[in-house]
LOVOGU-317225 format. One record per residue (C-alpha): residue number from 1; x, y, z. Coordinates in pm, 1 decimal. Each point is the difference from the previous one (the first is absolute). Example, Ala and Ser with C-alpha at 12.3 -4.5 7.8 and 13.67 -1.06 7.14 Angstrom:
ATOM   pos         px         py         pz
ATOM     1     1230.0     -450.0      780.0
ATOM     2      137.0      344.0      -66.0
end
This chain:
ATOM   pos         px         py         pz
ATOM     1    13536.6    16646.3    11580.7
ATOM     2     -325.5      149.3      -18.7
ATOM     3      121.1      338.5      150.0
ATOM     4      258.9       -7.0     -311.1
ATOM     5     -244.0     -120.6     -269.1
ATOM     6      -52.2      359.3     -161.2
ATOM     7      351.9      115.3       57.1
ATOM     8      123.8     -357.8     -188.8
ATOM     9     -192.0       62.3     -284.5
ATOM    10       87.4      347.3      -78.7
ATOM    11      429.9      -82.0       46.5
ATOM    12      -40.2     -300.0     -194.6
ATOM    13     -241.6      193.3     -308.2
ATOM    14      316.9      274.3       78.7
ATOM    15      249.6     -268.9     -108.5
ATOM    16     -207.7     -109.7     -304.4
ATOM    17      170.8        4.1     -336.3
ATOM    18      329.6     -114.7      101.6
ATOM    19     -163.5     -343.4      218.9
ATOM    20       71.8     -238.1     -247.2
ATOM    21     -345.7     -165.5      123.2
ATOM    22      -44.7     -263.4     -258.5
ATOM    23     -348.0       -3.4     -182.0
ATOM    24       -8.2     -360.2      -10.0
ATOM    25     -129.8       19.4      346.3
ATOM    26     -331.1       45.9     -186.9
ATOM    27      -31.9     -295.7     -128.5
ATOM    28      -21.0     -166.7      323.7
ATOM    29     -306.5      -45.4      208.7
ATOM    30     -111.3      196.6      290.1
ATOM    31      104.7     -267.6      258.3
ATOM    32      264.5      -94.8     -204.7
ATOM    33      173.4      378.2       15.2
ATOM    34      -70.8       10.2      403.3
ATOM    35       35.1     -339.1      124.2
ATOM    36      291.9     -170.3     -172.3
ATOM    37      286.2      279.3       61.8
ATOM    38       18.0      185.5     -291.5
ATOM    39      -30.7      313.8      152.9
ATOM    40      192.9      -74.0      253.9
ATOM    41      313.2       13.1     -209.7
ATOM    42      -29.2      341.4     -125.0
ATOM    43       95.6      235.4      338.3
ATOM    44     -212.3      274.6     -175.8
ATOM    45     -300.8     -188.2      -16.1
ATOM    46       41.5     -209.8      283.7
ATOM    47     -196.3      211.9      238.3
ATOM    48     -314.2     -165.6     -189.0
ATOM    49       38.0     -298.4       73.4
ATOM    50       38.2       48.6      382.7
ATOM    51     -307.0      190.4       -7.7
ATOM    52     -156.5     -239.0     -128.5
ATOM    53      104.9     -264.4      230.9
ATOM    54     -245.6      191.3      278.5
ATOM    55     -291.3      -10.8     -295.5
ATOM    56     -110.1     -267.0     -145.6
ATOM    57     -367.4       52.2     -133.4
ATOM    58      -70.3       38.9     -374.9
ATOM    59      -60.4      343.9      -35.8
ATOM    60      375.7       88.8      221.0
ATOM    61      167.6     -225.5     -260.8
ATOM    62     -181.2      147.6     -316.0
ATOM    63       62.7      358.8      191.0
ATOM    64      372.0     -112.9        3.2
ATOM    65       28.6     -113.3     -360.4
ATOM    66     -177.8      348.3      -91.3
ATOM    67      327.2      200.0      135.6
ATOM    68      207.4     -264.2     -173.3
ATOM    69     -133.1       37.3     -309.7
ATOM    70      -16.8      374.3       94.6
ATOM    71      384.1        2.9       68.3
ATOM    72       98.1     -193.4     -317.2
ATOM    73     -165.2      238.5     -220.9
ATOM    74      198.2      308.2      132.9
ATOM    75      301.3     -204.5        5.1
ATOM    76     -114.4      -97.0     -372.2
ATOM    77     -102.9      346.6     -115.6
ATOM    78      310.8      209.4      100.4
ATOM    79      -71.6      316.5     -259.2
ATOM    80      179.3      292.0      210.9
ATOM    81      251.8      105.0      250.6
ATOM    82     -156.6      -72.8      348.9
ATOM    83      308.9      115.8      202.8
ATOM    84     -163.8      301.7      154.8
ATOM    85     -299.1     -233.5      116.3
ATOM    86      242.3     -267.1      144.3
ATOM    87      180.8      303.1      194.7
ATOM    88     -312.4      139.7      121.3
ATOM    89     -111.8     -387.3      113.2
ATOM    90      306.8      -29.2      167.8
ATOM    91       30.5      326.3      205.5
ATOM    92     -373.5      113.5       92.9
ATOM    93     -166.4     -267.6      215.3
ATOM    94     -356.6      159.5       -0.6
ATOM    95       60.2        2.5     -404.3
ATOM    96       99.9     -357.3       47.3
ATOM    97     -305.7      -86.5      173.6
ATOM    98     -266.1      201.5     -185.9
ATOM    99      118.8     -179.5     -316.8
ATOM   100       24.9     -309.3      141.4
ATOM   101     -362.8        2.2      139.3
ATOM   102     -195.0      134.8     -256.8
ATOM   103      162.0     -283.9     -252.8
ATOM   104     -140.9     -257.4      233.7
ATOM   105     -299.6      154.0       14.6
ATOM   106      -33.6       22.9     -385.9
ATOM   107      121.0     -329.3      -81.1
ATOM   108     -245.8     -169.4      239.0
ATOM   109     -239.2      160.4     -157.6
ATOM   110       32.0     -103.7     -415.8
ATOM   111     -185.2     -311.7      -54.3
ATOM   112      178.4     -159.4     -252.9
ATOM   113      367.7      -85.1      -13.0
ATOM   114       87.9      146.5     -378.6
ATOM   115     -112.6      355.5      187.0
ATOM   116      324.8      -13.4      195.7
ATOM   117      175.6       18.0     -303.2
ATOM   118     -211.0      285.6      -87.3
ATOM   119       13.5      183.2      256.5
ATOM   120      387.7      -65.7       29.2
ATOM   121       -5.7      201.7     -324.6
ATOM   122     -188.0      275.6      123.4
ATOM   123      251.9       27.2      329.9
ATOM   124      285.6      -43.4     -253.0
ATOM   125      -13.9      370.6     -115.0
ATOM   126      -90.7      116.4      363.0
ATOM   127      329.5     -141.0       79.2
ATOM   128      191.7      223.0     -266.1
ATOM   129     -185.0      320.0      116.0
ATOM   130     -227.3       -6.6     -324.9
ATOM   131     -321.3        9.9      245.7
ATOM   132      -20.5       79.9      312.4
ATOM   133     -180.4     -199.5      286.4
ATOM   134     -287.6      116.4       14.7
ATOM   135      -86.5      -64.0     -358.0
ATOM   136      139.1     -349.5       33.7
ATOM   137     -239.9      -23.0      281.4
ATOM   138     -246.2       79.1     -249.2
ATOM   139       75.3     -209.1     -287.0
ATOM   140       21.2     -314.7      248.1
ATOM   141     -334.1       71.3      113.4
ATOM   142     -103.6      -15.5     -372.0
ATOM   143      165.6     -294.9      -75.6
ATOM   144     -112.5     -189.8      317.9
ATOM   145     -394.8       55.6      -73.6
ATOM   146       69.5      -38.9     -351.5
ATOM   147     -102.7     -342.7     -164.4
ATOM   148      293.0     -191.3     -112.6
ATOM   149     -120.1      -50.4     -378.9
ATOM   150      -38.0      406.0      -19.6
ATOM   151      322.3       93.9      142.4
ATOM   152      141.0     -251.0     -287.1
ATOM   153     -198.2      170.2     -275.6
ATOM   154      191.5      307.0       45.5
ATOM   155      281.9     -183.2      -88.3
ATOM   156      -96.2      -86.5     -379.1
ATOM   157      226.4      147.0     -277.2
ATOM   158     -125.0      408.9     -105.3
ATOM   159     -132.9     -195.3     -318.2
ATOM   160     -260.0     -166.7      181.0
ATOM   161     -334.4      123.6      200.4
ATOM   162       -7.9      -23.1      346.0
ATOM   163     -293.1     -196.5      113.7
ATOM   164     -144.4      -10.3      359.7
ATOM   165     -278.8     -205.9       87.7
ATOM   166     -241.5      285.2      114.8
ATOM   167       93.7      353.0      -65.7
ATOM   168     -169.5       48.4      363.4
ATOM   169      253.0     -214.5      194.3
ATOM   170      280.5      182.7     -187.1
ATOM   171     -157.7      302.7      110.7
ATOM   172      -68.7     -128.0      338.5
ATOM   173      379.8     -127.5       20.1
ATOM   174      200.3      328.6     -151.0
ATOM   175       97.8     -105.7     -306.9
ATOM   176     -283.4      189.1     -204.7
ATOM   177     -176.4      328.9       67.2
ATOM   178     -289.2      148.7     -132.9
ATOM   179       67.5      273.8     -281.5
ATOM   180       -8.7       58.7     -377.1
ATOM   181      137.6     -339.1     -191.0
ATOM   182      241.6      -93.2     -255.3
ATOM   183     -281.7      -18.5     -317.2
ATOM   184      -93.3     -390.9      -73.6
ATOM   185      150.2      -90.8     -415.4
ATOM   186     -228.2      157.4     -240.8
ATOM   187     -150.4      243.8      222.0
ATOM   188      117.3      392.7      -84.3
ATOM   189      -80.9      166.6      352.3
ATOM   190      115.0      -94.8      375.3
ATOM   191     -270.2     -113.1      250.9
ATOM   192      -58.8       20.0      371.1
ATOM   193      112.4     -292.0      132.1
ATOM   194      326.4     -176.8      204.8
ATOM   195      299.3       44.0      -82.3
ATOM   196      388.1      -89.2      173.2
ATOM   197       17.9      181.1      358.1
ATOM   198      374.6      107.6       88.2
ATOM   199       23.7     -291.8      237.8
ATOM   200      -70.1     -213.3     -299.5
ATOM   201      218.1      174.3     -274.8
ATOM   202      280.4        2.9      269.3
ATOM   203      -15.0     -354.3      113.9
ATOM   204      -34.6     -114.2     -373.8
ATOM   205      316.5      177.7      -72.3
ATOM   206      156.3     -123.5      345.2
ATOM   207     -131.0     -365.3     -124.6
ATOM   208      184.8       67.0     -334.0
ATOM   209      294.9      152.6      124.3
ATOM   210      -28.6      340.8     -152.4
ATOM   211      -67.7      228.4      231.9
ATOM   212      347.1      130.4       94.1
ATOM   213      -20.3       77.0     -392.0
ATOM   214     -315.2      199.8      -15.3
ATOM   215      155.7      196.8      306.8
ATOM   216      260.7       91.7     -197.3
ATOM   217     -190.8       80.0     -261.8
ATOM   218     -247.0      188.5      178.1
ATOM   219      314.3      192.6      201.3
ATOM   220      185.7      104.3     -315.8
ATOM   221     -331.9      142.9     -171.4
ATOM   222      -56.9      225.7      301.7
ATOM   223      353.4       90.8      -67.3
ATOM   224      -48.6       71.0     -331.6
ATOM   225     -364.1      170.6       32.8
ATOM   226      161.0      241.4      313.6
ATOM   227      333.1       92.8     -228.2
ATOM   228     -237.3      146.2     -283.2
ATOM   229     -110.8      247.6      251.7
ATOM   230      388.2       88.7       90.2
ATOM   231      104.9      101.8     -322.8
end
């Protein structure tokens, strides 16, 4: 089971969106999900609950209800064709396994349980090929040293002001970088100062579920901009 954990996780995140996992599970207790069967009758899932048969310490079962959670949100999410990803899971065993271990690695890592959800997000549009790894690699990294409370402030509606605690632990964390800022109401000029990294603006728009949009966007201005130089 342990040999298997990595390549588990990445067939079952492969098979997310068309699970039927119920979300209730949720609502249920950490020793109520892995101790009184639940799991157990959902095949997909059940590989989680023998592993956690051979682990029984608090931090395994929070570790466990971290992919759960993790696995729900994906299944919950479900914005895109991941077909080609499924394929690729499927038929390339070192693929398989890469994917498989770094989401262990990443989830054991976030220290708070809404994260998974985040973070879910985040591997939602590496899933439909609208990042690639390596900048989901990135991102998770973000989110995972992140403070919970900040990673939900990006999250407020465009007519609001983010707010972070400290402008250094933003900095510190990815989500702001050093540069000229947006000028404060009632002031004329722009300042040095923070302002939103692209790990920040991307998450936020990941968070919000606009970024395939502002792709789009972006990708049909280019067009536009490169076809005034072809006439």
């Amino acid at each position: 089971m342990k040999e298997n954990l990595s390549d588990n996780l990445a067939m079952t995140v492969a098979e997310t969106g068309c699970m039927e996992l119920p979300g209730e599970i949720l609502e249920f207790s950490i020793d109520q999900v892995l101790d009184e069967g639940i799991l157990k009758d959902i095949p997909v899932v059940g590989w989680i609950a023998k592993g956690v048969s051979f682990k029984r310490s608090i931090s395994d079962r929070m570790f466990y209800h971290k992919i759960l959670r993790f696995l729900i949100a994906l299944e919950e999410i479900g914005e895109g064709d991941r077909e080609l990803f499924r394929a690729k899971v499927r038929d390339d065993n070192k693929y398989r396994r890469k994917v498989g271990e770094h989401l262990l690695v990443l989830i054991d890592k976030i220290d708070a349980f809404e994260k998974a959800f985040l973070l879910a997000r985040c591997f939602d549009h590496f899933l439909t090929g609208h990042i690639d790894h390596e900048y989901f690699i990135d991102l998770s990294h973000v989110v995972e040293r992140t403070p919970l409370s900040y990673l939900k402030a990006l999250s407020v509606p465009d007519n609001q002001r983010i707010l972070f605690g400290s402008s250094g632990v933003a900095v510190a964390c990815g989500l702001l970088e050093f540069g000229i800022a947006e000028p404060e109401p009632g002031e004329e000029l722009p300042k040095l100062g923070t302002k939103i990294s692209q790990y920040g603006r991307d998450l936020r728009d990941m968070f919000l579920g606009r970024f395939r949009e502002r792709l789009a966007n972006e990708k049909e201005s280019r067009k536009q901009f490169l076809n005034l130089f072809e006439k």
